[in-house]
C-alpha positions in Angstrom: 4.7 -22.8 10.3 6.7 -20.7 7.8 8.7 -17.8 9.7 7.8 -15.6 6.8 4.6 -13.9 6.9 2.5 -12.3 3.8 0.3 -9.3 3.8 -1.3 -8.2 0.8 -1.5 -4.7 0.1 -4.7 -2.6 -0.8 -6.1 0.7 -1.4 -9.6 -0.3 0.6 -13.3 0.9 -0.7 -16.1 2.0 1.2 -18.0 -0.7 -0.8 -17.4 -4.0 0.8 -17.6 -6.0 -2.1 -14.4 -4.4 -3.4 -12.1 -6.3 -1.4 -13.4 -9.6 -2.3 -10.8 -10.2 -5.1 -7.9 -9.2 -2.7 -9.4 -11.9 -0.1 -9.8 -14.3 -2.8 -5.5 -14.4 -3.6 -5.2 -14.4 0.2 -7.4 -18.0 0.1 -5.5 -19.4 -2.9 -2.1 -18.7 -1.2 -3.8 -20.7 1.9 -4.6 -23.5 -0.4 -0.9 -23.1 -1.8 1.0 -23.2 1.2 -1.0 -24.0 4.2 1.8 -23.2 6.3 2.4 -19.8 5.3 0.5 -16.6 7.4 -1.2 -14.3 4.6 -3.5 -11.5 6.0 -5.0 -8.3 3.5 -4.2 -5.2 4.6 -5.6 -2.0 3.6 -4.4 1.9 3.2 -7.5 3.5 3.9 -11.2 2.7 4.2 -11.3 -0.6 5.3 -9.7 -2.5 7.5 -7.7 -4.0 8.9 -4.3 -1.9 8.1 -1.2 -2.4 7.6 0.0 -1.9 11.7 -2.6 -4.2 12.7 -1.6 -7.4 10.2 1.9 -7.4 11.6 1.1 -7.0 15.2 -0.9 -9.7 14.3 2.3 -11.8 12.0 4.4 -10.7 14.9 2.3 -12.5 17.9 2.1 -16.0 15.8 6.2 -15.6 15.9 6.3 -14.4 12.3 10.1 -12.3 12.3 9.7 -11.8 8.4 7.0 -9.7 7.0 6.8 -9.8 3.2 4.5 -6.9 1.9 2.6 -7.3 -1.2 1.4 -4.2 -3.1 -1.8 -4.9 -5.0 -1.4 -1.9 -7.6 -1.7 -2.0 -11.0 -0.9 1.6 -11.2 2.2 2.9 -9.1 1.0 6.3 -8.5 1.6 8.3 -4.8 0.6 5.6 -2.6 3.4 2.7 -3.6 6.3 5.1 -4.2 5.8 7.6 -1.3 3.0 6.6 1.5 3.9 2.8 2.0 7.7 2.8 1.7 6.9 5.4 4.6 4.7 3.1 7.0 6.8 0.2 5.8 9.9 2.2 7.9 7.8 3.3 10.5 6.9 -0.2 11.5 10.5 -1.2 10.8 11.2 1.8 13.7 8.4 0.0 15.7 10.0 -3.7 15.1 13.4 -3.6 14.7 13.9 -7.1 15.2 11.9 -8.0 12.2 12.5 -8.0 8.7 10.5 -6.6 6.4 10.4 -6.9 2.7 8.8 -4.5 0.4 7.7 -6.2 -3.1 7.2 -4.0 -6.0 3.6 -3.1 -7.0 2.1 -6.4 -8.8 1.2 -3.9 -11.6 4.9 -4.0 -12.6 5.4 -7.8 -12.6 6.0 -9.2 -16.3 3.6 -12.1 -15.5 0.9 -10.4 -14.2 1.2 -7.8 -17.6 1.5 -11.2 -19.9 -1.9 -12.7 -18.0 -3.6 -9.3 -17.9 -2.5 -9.3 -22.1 -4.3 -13.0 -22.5 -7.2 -11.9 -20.8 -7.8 -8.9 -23.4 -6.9 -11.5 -26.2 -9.5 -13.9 -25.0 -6.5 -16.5 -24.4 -6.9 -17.6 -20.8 
């Protein structure tokens, strides 16, 4: 198993079927890397959250959490409320590293790939 463990980051939706696209990169990095953890975590609304997934990472023997945001946008939420429970849980768990990504909004190849799809060139 990799010691690195992967939680994607959500806003959550009262609808259910919102969070079916965030579950569907969590299967294709399973198919990708059998041997990595990946859980979906959410800020509010649905569950599970962000404390949960890495008590969860932490019992399998994960000791480095990598944190995903899955925000196109990077309004309130990814600068100011999870950079904060990011440090509470680093409070909670000092002996485990955690690694904040930046939003995937901001990521060139998720822009270039969003830009094909509007082009019709996927």
């Amino acid at each position: 198993m990799n010691s690195t463990g992967i939680v994607l980051f959500a806003h959550g939706s009262r609808d259910p079927l919102w969070k079916l696209p965030i579950e569907a990169v969590a299967q294709r990095i399973r198919e990708r890397d059998s041997h990595t953890l990946v859980f979906c975590a959410y800020l509010e609304l649905t569950t599970p959250d962000l404390a949960h997934c890495t008590r969860e990472l932490i019992a399998a023997g994960i000791q480095h959490v990598r944190i995903l945001p899955l925000f196109l946008g990077v309004g309130r939420h990814a600068r100011e409320d999870l950079p904060s429970l990011v440090r509470e849980l680093q409070v909670q768990h000092p002996d485990v590293q955690f690694e904040l990504q930046a939003a995937v909004g901001e990521h060139p190849l998720l822009i270039d790939t969003m830009a094909q799809i509007a082009l019709n060139q996927v």
